[in-house]
MARBA-935404 format. One line per 2 residues: number of its first residue (from 1); their letters; for each residue x, y, z of N, C-alpha, C. Coordinates in nm, 2 decimals. Layout:
<recs>
NUM = a = X Y Z X Y Z X Y Z  ...
</recs>
This chain:
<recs>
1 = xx = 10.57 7.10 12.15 10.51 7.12 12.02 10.46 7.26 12.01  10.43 7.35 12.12 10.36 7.50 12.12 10.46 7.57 12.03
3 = xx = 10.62 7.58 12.11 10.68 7.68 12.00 10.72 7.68 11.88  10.72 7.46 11.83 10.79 7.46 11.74 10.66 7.53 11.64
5 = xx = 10.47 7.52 11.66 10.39 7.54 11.58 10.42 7.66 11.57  10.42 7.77 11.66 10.42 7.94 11.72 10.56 7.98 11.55
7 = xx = 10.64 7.91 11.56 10.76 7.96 11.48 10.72 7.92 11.34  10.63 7.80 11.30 10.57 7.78 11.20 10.51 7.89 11.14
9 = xx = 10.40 7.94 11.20 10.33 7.96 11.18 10.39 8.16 11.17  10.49 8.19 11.21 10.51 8.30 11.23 10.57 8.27 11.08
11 = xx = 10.64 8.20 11.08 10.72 8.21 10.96 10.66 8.21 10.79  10.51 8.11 10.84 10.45 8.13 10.69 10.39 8.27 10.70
13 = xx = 10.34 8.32 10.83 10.28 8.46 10.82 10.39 8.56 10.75  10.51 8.54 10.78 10.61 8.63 10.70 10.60 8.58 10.58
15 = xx = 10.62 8.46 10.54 10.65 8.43 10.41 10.59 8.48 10.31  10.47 8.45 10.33 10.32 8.46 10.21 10.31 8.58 10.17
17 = xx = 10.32 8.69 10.24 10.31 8.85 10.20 10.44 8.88 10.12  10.56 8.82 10.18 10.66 8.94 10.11 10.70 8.80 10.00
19 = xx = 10.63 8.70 9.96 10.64 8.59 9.80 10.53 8.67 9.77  10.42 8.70 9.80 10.32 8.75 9.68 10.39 8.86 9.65
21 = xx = 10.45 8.99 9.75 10.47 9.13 9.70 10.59 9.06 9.61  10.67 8.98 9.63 10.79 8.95 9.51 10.73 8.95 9.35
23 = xx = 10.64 8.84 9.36 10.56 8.81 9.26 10.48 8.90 9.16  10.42 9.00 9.28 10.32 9.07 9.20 10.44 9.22 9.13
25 = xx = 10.55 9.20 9.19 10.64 9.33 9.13 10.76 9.27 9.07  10.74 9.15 8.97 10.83 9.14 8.89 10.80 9.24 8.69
27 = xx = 10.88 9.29 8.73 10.80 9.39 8.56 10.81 9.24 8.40  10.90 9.18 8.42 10.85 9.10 8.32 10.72 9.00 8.30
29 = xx = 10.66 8.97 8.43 10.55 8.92 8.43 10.46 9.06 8.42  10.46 9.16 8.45 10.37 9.26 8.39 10.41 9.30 8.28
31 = xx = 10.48 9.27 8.22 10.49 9.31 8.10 10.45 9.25 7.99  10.47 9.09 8.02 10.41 9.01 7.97 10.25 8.94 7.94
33 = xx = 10.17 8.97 8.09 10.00 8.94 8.17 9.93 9.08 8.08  9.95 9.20 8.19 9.89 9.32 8.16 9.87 9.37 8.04
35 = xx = 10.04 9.41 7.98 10.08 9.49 7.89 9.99 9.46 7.75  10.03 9.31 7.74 9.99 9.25 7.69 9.84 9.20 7.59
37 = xx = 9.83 9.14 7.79 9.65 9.20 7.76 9.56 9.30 7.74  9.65 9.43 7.75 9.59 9.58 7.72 9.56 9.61 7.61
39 = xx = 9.69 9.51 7.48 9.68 9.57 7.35 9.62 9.54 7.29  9.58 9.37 7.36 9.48 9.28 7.28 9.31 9.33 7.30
41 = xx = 9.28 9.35 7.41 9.17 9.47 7.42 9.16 9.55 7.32  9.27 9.68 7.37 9.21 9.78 7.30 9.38 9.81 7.23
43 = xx = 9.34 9.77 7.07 9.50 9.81 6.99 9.56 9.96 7.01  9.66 10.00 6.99 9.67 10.14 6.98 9.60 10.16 6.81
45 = xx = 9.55 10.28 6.83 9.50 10.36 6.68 9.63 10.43 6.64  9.64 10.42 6.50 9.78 10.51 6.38 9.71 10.68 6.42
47 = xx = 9.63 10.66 6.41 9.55 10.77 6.41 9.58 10.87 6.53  9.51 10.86 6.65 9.55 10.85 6.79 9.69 10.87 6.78
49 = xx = 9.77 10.81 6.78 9.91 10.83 6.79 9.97 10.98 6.73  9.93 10.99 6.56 9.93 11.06 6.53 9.86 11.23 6.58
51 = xx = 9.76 11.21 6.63 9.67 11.34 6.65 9.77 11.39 6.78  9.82 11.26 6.85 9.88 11.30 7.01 10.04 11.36 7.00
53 = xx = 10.08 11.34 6.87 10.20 11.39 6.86 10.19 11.53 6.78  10.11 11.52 6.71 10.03 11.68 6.65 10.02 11.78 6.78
55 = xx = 9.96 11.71 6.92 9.96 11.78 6.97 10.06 11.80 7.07  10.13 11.76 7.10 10.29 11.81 7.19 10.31 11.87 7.10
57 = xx = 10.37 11.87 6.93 10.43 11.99 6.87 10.34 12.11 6.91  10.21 12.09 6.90 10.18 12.25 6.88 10.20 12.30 7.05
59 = xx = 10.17 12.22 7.14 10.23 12.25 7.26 10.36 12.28 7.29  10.48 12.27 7.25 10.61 12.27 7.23 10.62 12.40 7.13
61 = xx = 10.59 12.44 7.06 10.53 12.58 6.99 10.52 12.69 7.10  10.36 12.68 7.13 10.34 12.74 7.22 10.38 12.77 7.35
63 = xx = 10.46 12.72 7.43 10.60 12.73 7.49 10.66 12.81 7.46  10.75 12.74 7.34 10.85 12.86 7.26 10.83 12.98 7.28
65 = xx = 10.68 13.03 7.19 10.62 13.16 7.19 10.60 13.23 7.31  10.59 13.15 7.45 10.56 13.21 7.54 10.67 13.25 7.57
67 = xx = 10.79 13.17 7.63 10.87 13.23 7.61 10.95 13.34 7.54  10.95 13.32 7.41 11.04 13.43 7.35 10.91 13.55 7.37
69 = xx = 10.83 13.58 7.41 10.73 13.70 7.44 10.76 13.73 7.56  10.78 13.67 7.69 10.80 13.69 7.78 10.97 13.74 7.81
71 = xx = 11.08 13.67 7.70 11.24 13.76 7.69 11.19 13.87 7.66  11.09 13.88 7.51 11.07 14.03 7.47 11.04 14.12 7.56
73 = xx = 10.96 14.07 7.60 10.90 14.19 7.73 10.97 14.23 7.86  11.06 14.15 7.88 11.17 14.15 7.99 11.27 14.24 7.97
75 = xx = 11.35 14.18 7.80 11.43 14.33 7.77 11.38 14.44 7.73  11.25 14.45 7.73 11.17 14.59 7.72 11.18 14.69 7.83
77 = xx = 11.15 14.61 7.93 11.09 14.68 8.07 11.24 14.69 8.12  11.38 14.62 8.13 11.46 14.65 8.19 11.54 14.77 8.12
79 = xx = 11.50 14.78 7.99 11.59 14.91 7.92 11.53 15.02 7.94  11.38 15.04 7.96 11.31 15.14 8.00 11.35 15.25 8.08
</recs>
C-alpha cells in the first residue's frame, strides 16, 4: 500500500499547481472575471480618453520637433 499512496500522492502534488497555473492563465476567463469587473467599477470617462489622446498628439509633435532641430543642427555642424 506504501508506494501505491507515495505515487498518489506525488501525483496530486503535481496535479493541483500546474490545473490551477492552467486555470488562472486562460485570457478568456480574464477577460471575462477581471476585465469586466474593472469597467463595472470604474467606467472609462469620454473625457479621459479624450485629454489622453490630446496628449500623445502633442507628444508625437514634440518628437517631430526634436527631431527635425536636431537634423538642423547636424547639417549645420557637418557643413561647417
Amino acid at each position: 500500500m506504501g508506494v501505491k499512496l507515495e505515487v498518489f500522492r506525488m501525483t496530486l502534488y503535481l496535479t493541483f499547481p500546474v490545473a490551477m497555473f492552467w486555470i488562472a492563465n486562460q485570457a478568456e476567463w480574464f477577460e471575462d472575471a477581471v476585465i469586466q469587473r474593472k469597467r463595472e467599477l470604474w467606467p472609462p470617462e469620454e473625457d479621459q480618453r479624450q485629454r489622453l489622446e490630446e496628449f500623445k498628439e502633442r507628444l508625437r509633435k514634440q518628437r517631430e520637433e526634436k527631431l527635425l532641430r536636431d537634423a538642423q543642427q547636424s547639417s549645420k555642424s557637418s557643413s561647417a
